[in-house]
Every structure is written in C-alpha cells, then in structure tokens.
N, C-alpha and C positions, 0 to 999 in steps of 0.2 A: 504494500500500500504506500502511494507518497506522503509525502511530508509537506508541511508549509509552517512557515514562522510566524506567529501571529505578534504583532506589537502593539502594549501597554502601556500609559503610563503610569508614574508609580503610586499614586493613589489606587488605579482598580488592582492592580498588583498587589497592594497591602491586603484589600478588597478578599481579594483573592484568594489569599494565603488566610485568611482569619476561616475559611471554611475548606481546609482539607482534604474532609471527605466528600467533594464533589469532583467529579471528574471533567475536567475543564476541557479536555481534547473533546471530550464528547458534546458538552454541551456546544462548544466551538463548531463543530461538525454539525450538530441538529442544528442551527443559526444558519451555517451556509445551505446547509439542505433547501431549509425551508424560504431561503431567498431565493433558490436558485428555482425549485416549485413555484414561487410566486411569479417570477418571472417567463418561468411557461406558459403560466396561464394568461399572463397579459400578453405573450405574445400572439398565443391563438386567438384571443378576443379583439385583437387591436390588429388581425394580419388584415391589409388590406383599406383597411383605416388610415386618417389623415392627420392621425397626431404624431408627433414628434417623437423620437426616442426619449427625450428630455421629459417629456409629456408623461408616456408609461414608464419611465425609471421614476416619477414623483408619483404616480398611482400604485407601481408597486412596493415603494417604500412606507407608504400612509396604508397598504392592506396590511405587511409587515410588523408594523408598528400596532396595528388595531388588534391582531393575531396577538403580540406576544404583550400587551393589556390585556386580554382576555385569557391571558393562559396564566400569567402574573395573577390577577384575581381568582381565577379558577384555585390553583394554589394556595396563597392567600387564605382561603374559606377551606381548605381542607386542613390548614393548619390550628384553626379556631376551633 
C-alpha cells in the first residue's frame, strides 16, 4: 500500500497526541475516502453542466463539511 505524509501544525499535533488510542492513519484515510466519494458524485451530477470546477470543488466541500457535522453530532449523542 503507498504512503503519503500528511502535515500538521503543532497545535492539532498536540491535539493529536493527547488521544492515542485513535488511529490517525485511518481516520486520515476515511477523510480522503470520503472527499474523494464526494467528488464523484459531483462529478456525475454536474457532467455536462455549466458550472465551473471552482463551482463543484465549493459544492463538494460545503457537502463534506455538512457530512462530517452530522457525523460529529451523530457521535457527540452516542457519547451522552
């Protein structure tokens, strides 16, 4: 499997380290997953379509962001 280097800086790094037992490669890799899914879908929805790259790269980072709010609270409430 390749590799890539992800860079931090030292605040989420401290961030980071104060929880251990998270697996940070993974949750790293479910993030790009699920960008990279987002982006399929906008691609299909928008093939053909008259908006801009600039256009669908701002639609699928506000779906991105809405997802991982909603996964954030999901959590959140399983932890109460």
């Amino acid at each position: 499997m390749p590799s890539i280097t992800v860079n931090v800086d030292d605040d989420l790094k401290d961030q980071m380290e104060r929880h251990p037992e998270i697996n940070w490669s993974e949750v790293t890799r479910q993030a790009i997953q699920e960008k990279i899914e987002a982006l399929e879908v906008m691609d299909e929805l928008t093939s053909g379509s008259e908006l801009t790259e600039s256009d669908v790269a701002d639609i699928a980072d506000k779906s991105t962001r809405a997802r991982a709010s909603a996964s954030k609270r999901s959590r959140s409430s399983l932890n109460e």
